[in-house]
TORFINU-210356 format. One line per 8 residues: number of its first residue (from 1); their letters; for each residue x, y, z negated of C-alpha. Coordinates in steps of 0.5 Angstrom, whole numbers, plus 2048, in hexadecimal, padded with zeros to 3 digits. Layout:
// residues N
NUM = A = X:Y:Z  ...
//
This chain:
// residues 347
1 = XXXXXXXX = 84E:791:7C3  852:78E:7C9  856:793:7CE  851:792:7D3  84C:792:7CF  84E:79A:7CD  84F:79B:7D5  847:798:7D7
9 = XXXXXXXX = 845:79D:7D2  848:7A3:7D3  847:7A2:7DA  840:7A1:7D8  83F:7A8:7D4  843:7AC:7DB  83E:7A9:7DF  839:7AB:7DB
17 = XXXXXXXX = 83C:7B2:7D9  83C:7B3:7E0  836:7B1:7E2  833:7B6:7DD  837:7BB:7E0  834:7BA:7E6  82C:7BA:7E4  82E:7C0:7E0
25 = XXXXXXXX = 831:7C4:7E6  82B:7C3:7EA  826:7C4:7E5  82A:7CB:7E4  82A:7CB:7EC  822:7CB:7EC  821:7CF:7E7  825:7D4:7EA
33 = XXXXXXXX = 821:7D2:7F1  81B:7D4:7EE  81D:7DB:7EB  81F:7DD:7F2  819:7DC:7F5  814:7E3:7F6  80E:7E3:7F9  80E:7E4:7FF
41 = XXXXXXXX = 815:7E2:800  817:7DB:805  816:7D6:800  80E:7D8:7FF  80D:7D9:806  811:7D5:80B  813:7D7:812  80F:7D2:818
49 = XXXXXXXX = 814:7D0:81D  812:7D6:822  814:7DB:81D  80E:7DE:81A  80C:7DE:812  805:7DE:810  801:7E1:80B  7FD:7E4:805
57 = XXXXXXXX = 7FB:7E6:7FF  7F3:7E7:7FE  7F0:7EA:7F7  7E9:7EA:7F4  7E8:7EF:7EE  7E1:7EF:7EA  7E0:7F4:7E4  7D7:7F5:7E2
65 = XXXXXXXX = 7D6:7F9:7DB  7D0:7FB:7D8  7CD:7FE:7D2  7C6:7FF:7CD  7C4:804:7C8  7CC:806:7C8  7CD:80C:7C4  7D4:80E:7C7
73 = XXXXXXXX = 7D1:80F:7CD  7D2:80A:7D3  7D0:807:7DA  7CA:803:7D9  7CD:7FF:7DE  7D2:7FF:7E3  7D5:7FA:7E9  7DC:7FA:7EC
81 = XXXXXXXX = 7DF:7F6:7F2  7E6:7F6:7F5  7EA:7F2:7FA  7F1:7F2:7FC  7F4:7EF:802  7FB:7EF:804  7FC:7EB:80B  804:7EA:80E
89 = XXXXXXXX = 807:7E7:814  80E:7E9:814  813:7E5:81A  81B:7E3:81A  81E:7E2:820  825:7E2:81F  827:7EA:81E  820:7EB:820
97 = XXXXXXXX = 81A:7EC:81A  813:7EF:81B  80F:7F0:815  808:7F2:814  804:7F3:80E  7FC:7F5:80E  7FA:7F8:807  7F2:7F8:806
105 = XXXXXXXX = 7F0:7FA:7FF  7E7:7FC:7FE  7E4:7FE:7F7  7DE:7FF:7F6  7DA:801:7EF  7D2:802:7ED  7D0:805:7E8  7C9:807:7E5
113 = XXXXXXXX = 7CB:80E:7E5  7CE:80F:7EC  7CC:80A:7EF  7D2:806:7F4  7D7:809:7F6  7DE:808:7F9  7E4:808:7F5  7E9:805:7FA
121 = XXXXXXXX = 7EA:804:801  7F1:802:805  7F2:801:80C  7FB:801:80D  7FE:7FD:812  806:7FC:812  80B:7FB:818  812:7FA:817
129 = XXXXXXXX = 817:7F7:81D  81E:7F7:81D  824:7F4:81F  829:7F2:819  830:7F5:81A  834:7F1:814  830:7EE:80E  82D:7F5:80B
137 = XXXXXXXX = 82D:7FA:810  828:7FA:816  825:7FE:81C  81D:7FE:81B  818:802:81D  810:803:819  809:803:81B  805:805:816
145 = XXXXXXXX = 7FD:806:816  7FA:809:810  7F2:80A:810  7EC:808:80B  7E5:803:80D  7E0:807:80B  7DE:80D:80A  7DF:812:804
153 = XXXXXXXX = 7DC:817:800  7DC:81E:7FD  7D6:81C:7F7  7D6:824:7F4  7D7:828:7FB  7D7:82F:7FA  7D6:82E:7F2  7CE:82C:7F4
161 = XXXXXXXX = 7CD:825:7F2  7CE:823:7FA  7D1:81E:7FE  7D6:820:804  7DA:81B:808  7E1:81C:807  7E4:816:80B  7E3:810:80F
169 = XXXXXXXX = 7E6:80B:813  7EB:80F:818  7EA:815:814  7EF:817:812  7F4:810:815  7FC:811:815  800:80E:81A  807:80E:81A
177 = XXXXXXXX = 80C:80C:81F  814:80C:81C  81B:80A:81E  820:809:81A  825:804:816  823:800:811  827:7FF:80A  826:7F8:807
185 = XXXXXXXX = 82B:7F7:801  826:7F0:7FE  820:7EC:801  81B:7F0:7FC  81D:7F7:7FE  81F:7FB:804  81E:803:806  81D:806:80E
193 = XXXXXXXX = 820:80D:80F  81E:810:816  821:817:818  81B:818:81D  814:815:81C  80D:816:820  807:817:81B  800:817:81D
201 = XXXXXXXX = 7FA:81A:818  7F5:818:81C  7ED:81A:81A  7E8:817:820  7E2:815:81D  7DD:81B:81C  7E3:820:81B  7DD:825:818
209 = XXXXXXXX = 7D9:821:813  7D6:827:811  7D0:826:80C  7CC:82C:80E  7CA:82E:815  7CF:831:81A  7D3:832:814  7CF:838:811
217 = XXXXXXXX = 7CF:838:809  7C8:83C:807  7C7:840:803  7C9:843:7FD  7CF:840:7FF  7D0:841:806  7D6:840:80A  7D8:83A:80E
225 = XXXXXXXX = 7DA:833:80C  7E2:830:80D  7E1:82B:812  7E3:824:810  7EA:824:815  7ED:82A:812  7ED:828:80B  7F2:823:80E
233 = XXXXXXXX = 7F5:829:812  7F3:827:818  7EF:82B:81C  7E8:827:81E  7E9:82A:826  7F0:826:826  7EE:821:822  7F6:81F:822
241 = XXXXXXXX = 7FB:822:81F  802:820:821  808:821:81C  80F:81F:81D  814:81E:818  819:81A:813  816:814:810  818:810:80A
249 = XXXXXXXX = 814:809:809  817:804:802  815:7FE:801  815:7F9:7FB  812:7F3:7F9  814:7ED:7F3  811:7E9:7EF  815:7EE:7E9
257 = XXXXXXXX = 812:7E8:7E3  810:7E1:7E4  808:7E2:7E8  80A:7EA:7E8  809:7ED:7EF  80B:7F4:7F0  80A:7F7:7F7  80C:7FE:7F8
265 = XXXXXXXX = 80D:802:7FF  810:80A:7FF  80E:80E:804  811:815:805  810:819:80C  813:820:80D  810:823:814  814:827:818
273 = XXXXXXXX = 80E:82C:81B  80A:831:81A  803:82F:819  7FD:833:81C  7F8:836:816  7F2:830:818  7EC:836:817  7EF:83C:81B
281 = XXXXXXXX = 7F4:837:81F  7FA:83D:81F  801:839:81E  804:83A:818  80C:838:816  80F:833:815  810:830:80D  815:82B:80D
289 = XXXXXXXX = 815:82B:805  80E:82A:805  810:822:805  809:81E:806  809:817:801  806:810:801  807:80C:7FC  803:805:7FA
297 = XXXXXXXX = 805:801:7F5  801:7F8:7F3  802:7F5:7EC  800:7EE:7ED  800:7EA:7E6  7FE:7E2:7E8  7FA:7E0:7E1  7F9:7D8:7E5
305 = XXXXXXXX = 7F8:7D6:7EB  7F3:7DA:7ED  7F2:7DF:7E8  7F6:7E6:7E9  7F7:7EC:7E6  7F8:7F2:7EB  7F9:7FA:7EA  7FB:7FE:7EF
313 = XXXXXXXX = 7FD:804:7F0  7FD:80A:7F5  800:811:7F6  7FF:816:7FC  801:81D:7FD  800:821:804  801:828:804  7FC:828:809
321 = XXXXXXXX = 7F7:826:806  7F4:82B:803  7EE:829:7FE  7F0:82B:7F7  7F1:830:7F3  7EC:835:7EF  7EA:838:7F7  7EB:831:7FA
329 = XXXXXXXX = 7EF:833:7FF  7F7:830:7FC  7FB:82B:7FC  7FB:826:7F7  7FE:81E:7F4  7F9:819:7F5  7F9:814:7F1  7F4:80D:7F1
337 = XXXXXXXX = 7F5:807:7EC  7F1:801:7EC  7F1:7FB:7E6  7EE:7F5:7E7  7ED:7EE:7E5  7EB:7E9:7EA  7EB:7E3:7EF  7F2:7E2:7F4
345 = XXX = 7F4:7DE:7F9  7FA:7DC:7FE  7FA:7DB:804
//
């Protein structure tokens, strides 16, 4: 083989060596492109030229079971609905951001020996302006509205196999007003302190909701009905309890695995002030440890383009409210869950 024959052919070989590199470099640059994109993040849902990204998430969960002749025992048929939106419209301008998300969650389930009954019913709207300071610390300030749509009932009052409303919409409602300063360390997870926060427990719509007249048990039992609105401490005259406090709100959401979503939000309150008892109305101390908890959590697992698997999960402690315990009338964790397999879109 010639001198130049060796140069043309090495030449060669460089060229197709380099151009081999540059296709592998920026296969790895896609890849590594598409790892990094989460859900909800600026690859998903773009920024129009006024600031604004727009959005949503909608869920549809269908489950029906029946039986004949089953020895075990079980319901001869049951039927249950459930459906999930979450809807955001966040704005950037400049140092400037506006976040705004409205959580809606419904589950209905019937079944041949109850009858229809509600297994879920969320209403929570979440507000968050700020001013960014550098690229993880900001100014921010939240506006939170918590409620439920429909009514909800006690199904066994008084142990007697009766129905009495315990909730409704805007009985109770929690809002929220809270400045503080934000700590944002990525793009999926950030934490909101505020030293001083204002919360409202609000119980507007027929405060009473007792279900015998005026209130009056008969007899043999006797005595008198707890009005709904003090079962949320609040006194159904005032219709509003007003607390002050320290507010602690976190909030995460990643796809954690490839079509896995997982949304969290941590609500931690601690009031300041002493609280008036909701029946006699005489002003208690104040109990600062006593720290009020809201946690919500949202397992999306994408199965095709249209099919998902959802779970959520959520947790709630108020030691105002007072219904549980032996005698009804303690603090406790509640807790609600939901599995479902259904329909989902994006929009």
């Amino acid at each position: 083989m010639t001198v130049n024959k060796r140069i043309i052919t090495m030449v060669a070989a460089g060229i197709f060596f380099c151009s081999g590199l540059r296709a592998q470099d920026e296969a790895v640059s896609r890849m590594k492109m598409e790892s990094s994109r989460n859900t909800f993040d600026d690859t998903t849902y773009k920024y129009n030229e006024k600031g604004w990204r727009k959005g949503g998430l909608f869920s549809l969960n269908l489950a029906q079971g029946s039986s004949s002749n089953w020895a075990a025992g079980a319901e001869k048929s049951s039927f249950s609905v459930a459906g999930y939106t979450t809807l955001f419209a966040n704005k950037k301008k400049g140092d400037f951001f506006w976040d705004n998300t409205l959580d809606l969650g419904y589950a209905l389930q019937k079944t041949s020996s109850l009858g229809t009954r509600k297994t879920d019913d969320k209403f929570d709207f979440y507000s968050k302006a700020g001013k960014k300071l550098n690229d993880h610390w900001a100014l921010a300030g939240v506006f939170n509205l918590r409620t439920q749509m429909t009514d909800g009932y006690d199904y066994d009052y008084l142990n007697k196999g009766i129905r009495r409303r315990v909730s409704g919409l805007f009985a109770p409602a929690y809002l929220l007003v809270s400045p503080g300063i934000e700590w944002k360390p990525n793009s999926y997870f950030s934490v909101l302190f505020s030293p001083i926060s204002a919360r409202w427990v609000i119980v507007s719509n027929d405060p009473l909701s007792y279900y015998y007249q005026n209130g009056d048990i008969p007899l043999p039992d006797g005595g008198k009905e707890t009005p709904l609105s003090a079962l949320y401490g609040v006194n159904p005259n005032r219709k509003v309890s007003m607390e002050a406090g320290a507010y602690l709100s976190a909030s995460f959401m990643k796809e954690v695995l490839k079509n896995v979503t997982y949304k969290s939000r941590l609500d931690l309150f601690s009031n300041y002030l002493g609280k008036r008892d909701p029946v006699t109305d005489e002003k208690n101390k104040a109990k600062p440890k006593n720290i009020d908890v809201f946690w919500t959590n949202a397992v999306s697992m994408k199965i095709n383009k249209f099919l998902s698997v959802t779970y959520n999960l959520d947790l709630i402690y108020d030691d105002d409210v007072r219904q549980f315990g032996p005698d009804g009338n303690s603090a406790g964790t509640q807790i609600r869950s939901l599995l479902g397999v259904g329909l989902s879109a994006k929009f």
